[in-house]
PDB file of N, CA, C and O in Angstrom:
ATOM      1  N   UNK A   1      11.701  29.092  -8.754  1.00  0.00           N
ATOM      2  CA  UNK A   1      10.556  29.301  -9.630  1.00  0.00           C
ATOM      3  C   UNK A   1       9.283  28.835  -8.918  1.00  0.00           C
ATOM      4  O   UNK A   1       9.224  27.845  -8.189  1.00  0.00           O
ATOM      5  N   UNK A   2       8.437  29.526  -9.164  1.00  0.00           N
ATOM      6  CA  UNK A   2       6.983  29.065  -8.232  1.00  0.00           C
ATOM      7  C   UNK A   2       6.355  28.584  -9.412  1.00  0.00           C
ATOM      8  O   UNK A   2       6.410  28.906 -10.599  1.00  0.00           O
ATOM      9  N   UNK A   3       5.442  27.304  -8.440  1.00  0.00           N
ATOM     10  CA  UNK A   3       5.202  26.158  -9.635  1.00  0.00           C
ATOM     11  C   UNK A   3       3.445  27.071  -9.825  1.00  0.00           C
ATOM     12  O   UNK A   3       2.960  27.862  -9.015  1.00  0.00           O
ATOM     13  N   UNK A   4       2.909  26.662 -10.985  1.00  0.00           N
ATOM     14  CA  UNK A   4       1.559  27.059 -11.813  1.00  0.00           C
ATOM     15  C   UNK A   4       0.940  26.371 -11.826  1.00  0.00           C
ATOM     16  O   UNK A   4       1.133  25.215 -12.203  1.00  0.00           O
ATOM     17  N   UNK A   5      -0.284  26.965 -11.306  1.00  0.00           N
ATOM     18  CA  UNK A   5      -1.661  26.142 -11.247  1.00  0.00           C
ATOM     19  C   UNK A   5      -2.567  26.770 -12.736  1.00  0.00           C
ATOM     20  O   UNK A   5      -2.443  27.890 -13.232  1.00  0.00           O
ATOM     21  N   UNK A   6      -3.229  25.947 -13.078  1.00  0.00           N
ATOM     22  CA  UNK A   6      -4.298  25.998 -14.020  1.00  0.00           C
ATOM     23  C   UNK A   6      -5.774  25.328 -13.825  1.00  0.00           C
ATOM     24  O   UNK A   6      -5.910  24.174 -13.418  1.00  0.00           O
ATOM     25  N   UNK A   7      -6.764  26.108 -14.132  1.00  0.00           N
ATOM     26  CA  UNK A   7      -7.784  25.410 -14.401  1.00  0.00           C
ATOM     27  C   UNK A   7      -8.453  26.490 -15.112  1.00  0.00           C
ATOM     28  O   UNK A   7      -8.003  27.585 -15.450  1.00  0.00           O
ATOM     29  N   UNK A   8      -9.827  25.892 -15.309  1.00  0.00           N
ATOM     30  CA  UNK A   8     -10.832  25.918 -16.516  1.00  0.00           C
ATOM     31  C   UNK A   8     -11.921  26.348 -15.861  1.00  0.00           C
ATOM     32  O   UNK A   8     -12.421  25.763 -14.900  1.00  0.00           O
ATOM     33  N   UNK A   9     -12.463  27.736 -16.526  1.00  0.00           N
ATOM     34  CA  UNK A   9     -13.540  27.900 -16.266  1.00  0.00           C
ATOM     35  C   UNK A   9     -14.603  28.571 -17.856  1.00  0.00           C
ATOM     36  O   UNK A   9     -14.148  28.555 -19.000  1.00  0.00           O
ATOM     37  N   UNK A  10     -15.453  28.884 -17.634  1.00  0.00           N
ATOM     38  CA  UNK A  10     -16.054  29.264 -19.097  1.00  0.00           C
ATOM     39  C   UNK A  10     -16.079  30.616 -19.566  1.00  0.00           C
ATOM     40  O   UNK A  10     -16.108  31.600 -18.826  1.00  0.00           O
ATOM     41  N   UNK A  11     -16.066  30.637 -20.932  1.00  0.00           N
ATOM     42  CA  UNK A  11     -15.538  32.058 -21.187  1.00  0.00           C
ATOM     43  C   UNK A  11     -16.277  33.370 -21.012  1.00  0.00           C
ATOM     44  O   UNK A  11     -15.774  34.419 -21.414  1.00  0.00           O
ATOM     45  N   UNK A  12     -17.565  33.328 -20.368  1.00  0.00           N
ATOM     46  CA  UNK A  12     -18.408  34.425 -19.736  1.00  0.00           C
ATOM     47  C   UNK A  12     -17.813  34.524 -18.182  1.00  0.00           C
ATOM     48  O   UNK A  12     -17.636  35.669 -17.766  1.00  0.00           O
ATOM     49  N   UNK A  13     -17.529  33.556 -17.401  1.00  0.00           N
ATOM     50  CA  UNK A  13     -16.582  33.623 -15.980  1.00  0.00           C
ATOM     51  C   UNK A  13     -15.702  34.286 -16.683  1.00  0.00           C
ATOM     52  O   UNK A  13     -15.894  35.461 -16.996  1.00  0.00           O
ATOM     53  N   UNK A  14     -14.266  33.391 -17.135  1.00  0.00           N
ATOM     54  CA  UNK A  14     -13.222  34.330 -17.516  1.00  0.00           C
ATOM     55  C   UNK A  14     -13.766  36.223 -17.549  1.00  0.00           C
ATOM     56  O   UNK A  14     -13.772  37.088 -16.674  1.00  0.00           O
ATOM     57  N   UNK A  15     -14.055  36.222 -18.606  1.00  0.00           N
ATOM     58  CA  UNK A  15     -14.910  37.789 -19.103  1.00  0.00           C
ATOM     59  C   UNK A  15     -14.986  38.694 -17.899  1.00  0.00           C
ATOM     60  O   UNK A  15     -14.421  39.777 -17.743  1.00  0.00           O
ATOM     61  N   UNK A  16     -15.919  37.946 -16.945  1.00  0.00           N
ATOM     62  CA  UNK A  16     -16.525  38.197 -15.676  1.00  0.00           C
ATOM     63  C   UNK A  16     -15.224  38.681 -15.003  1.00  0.00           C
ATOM     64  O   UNK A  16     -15.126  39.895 -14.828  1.00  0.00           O
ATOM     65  N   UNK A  17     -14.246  37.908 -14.617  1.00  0.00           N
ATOM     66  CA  UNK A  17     -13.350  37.639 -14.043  1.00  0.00           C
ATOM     67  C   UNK A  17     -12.035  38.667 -14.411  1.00  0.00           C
ATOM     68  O   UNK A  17     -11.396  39.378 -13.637  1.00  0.00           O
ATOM     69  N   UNK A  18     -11.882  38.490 -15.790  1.00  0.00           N
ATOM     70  CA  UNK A  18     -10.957  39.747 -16.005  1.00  0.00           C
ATOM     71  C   UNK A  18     -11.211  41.142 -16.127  1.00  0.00           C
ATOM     72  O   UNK A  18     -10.260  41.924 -16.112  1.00  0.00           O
ATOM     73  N   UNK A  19     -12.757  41.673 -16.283  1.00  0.00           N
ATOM     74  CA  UNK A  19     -13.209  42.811 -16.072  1.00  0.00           C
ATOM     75  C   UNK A  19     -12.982  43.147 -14.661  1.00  0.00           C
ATOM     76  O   UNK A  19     -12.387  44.217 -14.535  1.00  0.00           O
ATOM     77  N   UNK A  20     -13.296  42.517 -13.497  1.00  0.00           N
ATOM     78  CA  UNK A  20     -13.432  42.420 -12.264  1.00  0.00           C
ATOM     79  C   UNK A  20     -12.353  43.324 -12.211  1.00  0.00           C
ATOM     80  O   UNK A  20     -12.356  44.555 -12.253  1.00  0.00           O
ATOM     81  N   UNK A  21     -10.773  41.941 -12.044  1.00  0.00           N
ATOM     82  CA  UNK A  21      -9.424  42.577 -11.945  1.00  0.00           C
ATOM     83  C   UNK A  21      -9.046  44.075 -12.591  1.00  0.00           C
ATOM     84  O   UNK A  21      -8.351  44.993 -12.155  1.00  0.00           O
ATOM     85  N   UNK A  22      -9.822  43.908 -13.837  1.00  0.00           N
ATOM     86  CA  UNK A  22      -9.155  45.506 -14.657  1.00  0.00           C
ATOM     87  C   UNK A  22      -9.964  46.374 -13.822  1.00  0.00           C
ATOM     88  O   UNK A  22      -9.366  47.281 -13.243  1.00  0.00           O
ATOM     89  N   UNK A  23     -10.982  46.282 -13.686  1.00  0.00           N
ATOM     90  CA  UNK A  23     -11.588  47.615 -12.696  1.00  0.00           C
ATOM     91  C   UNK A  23     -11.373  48.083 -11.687  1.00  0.00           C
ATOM     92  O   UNK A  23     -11.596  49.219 -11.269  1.00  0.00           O
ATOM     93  N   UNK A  24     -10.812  47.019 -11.123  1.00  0.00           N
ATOM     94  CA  UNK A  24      -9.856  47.383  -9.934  1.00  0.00           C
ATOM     95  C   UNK A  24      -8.496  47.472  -9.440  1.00  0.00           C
ATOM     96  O   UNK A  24      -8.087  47.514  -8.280  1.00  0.00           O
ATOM     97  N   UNK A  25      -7.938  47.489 -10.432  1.00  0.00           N
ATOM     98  CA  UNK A  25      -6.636  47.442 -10.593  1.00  0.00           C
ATOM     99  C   UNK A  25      -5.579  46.261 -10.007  1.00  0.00           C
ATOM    100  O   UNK A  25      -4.434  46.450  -9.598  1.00  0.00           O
ATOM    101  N   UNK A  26      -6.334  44.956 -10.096  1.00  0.00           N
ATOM    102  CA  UNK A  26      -5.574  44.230  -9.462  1.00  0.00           C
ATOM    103  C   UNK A  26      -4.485  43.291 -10.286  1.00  0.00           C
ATOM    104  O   UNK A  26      -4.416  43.402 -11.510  1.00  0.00           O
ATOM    105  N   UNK A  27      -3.837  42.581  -9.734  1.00  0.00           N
ATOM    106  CA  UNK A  27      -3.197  41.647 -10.185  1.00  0.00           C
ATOM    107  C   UNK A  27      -3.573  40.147 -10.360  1.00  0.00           C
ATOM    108  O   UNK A  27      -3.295  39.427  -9.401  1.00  0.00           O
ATOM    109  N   UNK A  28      -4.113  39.617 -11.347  1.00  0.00           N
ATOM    110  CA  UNK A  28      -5.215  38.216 -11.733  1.00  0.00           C
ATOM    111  C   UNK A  28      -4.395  37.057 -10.881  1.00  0.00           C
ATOM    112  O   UNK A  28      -5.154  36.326 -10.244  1.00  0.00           O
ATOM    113  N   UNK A  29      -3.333  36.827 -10.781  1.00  0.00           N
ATOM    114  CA  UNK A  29      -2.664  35.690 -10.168  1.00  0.00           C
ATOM    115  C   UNK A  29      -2.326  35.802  -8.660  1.00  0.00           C
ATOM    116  O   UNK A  29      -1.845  34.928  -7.940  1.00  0.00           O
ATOM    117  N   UNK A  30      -2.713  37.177  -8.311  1.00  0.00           N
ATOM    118  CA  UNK A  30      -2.502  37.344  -6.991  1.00  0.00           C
ATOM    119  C   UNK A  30      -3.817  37.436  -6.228  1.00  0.00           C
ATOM    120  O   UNK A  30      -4.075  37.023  -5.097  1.00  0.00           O
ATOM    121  N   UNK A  31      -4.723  38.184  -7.259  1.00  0.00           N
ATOM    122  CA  UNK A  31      -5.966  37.575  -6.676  1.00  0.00           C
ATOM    123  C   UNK A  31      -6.832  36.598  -6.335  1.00  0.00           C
ATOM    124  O   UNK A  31      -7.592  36.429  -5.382  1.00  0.00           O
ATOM    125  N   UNK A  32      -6.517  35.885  -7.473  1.00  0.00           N
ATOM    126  CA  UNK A  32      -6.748  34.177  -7.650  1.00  0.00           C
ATOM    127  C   UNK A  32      -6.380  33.841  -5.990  1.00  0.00           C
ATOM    128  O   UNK A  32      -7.067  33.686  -4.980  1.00  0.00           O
ATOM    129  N   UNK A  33      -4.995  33.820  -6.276  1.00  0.00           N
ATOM    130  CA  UNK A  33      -4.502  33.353  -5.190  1.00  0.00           C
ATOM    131  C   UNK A  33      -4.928  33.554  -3.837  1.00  0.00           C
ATOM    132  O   UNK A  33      -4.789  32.734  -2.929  1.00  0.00           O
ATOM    133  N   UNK A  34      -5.435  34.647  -3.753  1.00  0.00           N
ATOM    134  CA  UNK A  34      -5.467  35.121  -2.216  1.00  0.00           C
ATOM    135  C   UNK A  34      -6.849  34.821  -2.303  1.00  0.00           C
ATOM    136  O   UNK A  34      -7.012  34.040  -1.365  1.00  0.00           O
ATOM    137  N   UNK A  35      -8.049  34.986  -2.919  1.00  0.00           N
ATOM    138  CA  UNK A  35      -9.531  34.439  -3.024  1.00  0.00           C
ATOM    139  C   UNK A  35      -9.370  32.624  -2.576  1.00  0.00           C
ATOM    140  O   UNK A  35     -10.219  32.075  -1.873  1.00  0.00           O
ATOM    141  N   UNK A  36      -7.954  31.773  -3.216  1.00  0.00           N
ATOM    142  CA  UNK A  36      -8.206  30.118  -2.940  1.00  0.00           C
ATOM    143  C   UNK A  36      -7.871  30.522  -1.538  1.00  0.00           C
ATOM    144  O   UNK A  36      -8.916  30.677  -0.906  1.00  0.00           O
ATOM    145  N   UNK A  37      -6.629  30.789  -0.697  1.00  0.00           N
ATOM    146  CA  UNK A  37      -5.977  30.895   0.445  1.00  0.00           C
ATOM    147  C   UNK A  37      -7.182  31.866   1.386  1.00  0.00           C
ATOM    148  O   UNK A  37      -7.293  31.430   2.532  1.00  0.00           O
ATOM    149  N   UNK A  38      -7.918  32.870   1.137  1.00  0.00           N
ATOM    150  CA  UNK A  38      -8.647  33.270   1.908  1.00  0.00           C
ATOM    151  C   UNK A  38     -10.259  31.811   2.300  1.00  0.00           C
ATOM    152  O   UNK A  38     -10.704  31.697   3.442  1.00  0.00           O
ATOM    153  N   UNK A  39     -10.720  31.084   1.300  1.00  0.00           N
ATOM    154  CA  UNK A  39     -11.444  30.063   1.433  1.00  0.00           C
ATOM    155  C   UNK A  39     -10.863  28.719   2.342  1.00  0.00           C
ATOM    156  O   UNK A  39     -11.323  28.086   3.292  1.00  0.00           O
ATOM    157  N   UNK A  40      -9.698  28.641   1.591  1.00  0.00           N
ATOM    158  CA  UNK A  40      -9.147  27.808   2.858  1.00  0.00           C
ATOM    159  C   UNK A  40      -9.188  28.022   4.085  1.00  0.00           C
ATOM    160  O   UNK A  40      -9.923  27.416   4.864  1.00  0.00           O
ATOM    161  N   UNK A  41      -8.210  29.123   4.454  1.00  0.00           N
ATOM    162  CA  UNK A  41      -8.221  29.847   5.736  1.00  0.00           C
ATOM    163  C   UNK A  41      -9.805  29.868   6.155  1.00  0.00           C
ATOM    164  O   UNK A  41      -9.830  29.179   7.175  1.00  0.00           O
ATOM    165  N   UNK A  42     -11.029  30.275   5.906  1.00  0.00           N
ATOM    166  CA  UNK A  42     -12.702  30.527   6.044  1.00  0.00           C
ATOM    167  C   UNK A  42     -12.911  28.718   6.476  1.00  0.00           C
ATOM    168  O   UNK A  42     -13.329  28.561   7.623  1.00  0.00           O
ATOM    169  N   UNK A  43     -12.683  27.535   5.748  1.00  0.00           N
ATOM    170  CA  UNK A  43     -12.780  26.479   5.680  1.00  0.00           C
ATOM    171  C   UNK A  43     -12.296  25.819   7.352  1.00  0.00           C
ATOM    172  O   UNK A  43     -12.957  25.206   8.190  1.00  0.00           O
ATOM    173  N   UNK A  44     -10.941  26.251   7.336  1.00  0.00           N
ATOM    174  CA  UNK A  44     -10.443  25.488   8.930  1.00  0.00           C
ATOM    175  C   UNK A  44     -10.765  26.466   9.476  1.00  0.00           C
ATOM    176  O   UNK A  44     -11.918  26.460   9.043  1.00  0.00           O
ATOM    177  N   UNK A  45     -10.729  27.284  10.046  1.00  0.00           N
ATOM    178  CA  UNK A  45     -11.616  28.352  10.700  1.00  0.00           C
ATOM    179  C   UNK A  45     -13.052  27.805  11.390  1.00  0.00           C
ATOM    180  O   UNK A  45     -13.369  27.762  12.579  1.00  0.00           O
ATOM    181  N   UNK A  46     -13.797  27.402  10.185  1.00  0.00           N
ATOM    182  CA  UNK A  46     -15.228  26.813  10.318  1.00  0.00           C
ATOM    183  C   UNK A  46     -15.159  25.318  10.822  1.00  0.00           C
ATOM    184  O   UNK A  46     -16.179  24.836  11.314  1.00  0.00           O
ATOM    185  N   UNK A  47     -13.876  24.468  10.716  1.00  0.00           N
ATOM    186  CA  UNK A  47     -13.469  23.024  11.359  1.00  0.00           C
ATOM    187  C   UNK A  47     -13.113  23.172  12.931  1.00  0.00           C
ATOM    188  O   UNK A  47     -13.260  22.327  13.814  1.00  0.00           O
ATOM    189  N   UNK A  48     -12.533  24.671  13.038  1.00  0.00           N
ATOM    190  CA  UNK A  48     -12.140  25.099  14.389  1.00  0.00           C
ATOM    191  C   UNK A  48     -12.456  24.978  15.408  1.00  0.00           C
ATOM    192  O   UNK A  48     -12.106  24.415  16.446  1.00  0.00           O
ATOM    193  N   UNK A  49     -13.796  26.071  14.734  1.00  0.00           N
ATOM    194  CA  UNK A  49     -15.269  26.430  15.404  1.00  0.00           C
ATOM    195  C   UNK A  49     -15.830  25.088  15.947  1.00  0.00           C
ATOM    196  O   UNK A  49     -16.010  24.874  17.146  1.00  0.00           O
ATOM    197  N   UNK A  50     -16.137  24.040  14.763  1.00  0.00           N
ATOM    198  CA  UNK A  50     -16.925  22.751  15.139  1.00  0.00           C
ATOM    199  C   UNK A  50     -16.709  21.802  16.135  1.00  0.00           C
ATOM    200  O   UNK A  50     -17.533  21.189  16.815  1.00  0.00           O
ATOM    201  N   UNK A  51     -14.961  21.743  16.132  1.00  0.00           N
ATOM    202  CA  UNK A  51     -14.471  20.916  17.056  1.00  0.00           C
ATOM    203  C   UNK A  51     -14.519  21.353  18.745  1.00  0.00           C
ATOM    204  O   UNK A  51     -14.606  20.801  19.842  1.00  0.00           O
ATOM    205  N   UNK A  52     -14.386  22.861  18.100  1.00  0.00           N
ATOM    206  CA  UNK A  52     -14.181  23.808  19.939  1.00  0.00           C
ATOM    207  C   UNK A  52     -15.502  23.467  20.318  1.00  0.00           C
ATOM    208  O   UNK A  52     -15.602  22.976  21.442  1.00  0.00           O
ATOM    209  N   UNK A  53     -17.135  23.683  19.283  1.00  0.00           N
ATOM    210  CA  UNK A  53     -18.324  23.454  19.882  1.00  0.00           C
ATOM    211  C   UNK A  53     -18.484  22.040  20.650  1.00  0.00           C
ATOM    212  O   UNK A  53     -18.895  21.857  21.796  1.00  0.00           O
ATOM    213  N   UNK A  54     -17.915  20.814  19.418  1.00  0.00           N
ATOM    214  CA  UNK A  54     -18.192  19.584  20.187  1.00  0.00           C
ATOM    215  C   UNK A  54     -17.646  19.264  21.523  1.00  0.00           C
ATOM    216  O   UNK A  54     -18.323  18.838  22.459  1.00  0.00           O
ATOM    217  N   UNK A  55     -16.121  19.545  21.550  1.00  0.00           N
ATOM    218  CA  UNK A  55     -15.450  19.711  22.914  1.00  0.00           C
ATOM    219  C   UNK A  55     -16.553  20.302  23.605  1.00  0.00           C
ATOM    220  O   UNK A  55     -17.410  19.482  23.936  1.00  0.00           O
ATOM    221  N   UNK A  56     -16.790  21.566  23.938  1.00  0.00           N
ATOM    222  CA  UNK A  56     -17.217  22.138  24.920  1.00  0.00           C
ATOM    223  C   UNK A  56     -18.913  21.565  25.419  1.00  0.00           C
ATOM    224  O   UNK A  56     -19.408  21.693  26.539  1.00  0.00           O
ATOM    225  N   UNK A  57     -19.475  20.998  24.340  1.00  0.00           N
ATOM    226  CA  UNK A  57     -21.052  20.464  24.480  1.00  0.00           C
ATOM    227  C   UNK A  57     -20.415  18.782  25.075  1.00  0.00           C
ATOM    228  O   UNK A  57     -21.285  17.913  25.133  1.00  0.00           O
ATOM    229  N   UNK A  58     -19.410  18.490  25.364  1.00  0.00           N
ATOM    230  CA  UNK A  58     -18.928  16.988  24.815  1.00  0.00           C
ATOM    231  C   UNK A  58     -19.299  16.453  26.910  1.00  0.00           C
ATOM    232  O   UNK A  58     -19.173  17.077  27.963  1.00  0.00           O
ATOM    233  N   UNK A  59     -19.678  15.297  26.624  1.00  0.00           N
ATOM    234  CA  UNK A  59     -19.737  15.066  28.209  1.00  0.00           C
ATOM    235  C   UNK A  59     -18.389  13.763  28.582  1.00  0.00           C
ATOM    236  O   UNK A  59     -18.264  12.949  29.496  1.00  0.00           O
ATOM    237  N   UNK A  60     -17.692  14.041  27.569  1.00  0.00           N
ATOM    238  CA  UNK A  60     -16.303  13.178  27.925  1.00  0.00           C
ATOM    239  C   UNK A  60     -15.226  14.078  28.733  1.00  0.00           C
ATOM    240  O   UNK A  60     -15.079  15.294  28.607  1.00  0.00           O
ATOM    241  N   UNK A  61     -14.679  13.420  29.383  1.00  0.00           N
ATOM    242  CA  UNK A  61     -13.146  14.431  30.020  1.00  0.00           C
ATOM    243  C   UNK A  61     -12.163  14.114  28.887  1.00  0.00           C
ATOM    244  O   UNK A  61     -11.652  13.087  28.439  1.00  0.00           O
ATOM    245  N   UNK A  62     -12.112  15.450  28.603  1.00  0.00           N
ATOM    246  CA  UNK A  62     -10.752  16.106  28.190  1.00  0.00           C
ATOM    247  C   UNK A  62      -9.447  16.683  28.980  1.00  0.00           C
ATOM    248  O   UNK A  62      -9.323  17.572  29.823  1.00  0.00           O
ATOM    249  N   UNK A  63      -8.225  15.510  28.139  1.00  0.00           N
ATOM    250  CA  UNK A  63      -6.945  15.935  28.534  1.00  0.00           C
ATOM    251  C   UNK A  63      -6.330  16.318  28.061  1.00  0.00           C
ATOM    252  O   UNK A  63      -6.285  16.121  26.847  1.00  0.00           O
ATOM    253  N   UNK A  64      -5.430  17.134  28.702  1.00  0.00           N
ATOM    254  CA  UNK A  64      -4.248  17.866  27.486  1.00  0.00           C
ATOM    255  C   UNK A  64      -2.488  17.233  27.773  1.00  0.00           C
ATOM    256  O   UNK A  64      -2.156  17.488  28.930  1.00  0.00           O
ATOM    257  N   UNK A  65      -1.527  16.600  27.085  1.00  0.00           N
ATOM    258  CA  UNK A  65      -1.047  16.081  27.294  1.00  0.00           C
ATOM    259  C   UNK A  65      -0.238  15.564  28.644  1.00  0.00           C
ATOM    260  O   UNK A  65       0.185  14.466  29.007  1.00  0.00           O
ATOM    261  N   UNK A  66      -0.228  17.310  29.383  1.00  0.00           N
ATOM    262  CA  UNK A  66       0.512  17.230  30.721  1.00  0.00           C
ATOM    263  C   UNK A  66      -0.474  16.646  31.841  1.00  0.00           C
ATOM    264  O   UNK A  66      -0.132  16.868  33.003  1.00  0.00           O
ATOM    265  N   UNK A  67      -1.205  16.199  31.711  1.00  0.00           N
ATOM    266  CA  UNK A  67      -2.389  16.034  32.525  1.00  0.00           C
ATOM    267  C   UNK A  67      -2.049  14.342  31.912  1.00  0.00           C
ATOM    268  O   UNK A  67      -1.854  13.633  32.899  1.00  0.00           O
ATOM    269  N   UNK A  68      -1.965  13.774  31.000  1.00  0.00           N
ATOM    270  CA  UNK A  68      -1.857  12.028  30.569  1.00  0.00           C
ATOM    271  C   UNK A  68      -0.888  11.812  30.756  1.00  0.00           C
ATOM    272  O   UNK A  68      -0.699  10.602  30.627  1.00  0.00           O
ATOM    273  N   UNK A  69       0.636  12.750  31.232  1.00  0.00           N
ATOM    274  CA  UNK A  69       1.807  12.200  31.667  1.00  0.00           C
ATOM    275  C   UNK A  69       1.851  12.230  33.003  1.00  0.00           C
ATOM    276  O   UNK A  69       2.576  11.442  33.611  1.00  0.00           O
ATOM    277  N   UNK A  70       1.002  13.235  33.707  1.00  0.00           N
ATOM    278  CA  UNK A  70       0.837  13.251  35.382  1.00  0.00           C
ATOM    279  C   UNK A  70       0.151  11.787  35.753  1.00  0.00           C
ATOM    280  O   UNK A  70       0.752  11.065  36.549  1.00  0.00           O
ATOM    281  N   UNK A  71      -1.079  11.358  35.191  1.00  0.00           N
ATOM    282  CA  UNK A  71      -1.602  10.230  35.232  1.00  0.00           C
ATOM    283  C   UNK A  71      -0.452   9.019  34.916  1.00  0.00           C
ATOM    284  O   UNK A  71      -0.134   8.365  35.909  1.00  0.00           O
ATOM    285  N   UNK A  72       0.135   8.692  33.766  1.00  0.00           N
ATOM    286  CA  UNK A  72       1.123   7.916  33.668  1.00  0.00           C
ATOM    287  C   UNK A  72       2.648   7.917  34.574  1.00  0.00           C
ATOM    288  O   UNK A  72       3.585   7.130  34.438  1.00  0.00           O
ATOM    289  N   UNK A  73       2.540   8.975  35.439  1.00  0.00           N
ATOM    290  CA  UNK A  73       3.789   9.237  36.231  1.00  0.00           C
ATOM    291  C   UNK A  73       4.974   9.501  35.163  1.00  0.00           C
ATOM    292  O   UNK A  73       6.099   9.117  35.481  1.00  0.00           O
ATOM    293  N   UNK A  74       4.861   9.878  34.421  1.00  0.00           N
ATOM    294  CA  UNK A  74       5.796  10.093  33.531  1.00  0.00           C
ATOM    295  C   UNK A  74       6.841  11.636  33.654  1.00  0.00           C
ATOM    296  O   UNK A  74       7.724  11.851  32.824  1.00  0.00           O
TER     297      UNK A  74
END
């Protein structure tokens, strides 16, 4: 069984919200769904981006693990 999320929004959203789906023939719980999971996905995406910028602007040396076990003789 897949567990259910709920929340609250106001009843001109709702309105908003279920006209949307009926006009387009969608499915309300699958859209939901894929609108939270597409923001997420947009969210680390945009954390991605930030970290690849700081790395690359960054004036520290960067290692990647095989490079800290060559150093450690490991």
């Amino acid at each position: 069984m897949m567990p259910m999320i709920s929340f609250r929004m106001s009843k001109e959203e709702a309105k908003q919200l279920h006209a949307y789906v009926k006009m387009n023939h969608l499915n309300l719980s699958e859209f939901v769904c894929e609108c939270i999971l597409d923001r997420i996905e947009s969210d680390l995406k945009l954390d991605e981006d930030r970290i690849l910028h700081a790395l690359k602007n960054s004036k520290e040396n960067v290692y990647d693990h095989t490079d800290v076990w060559n150093m450690l003789e490991v």
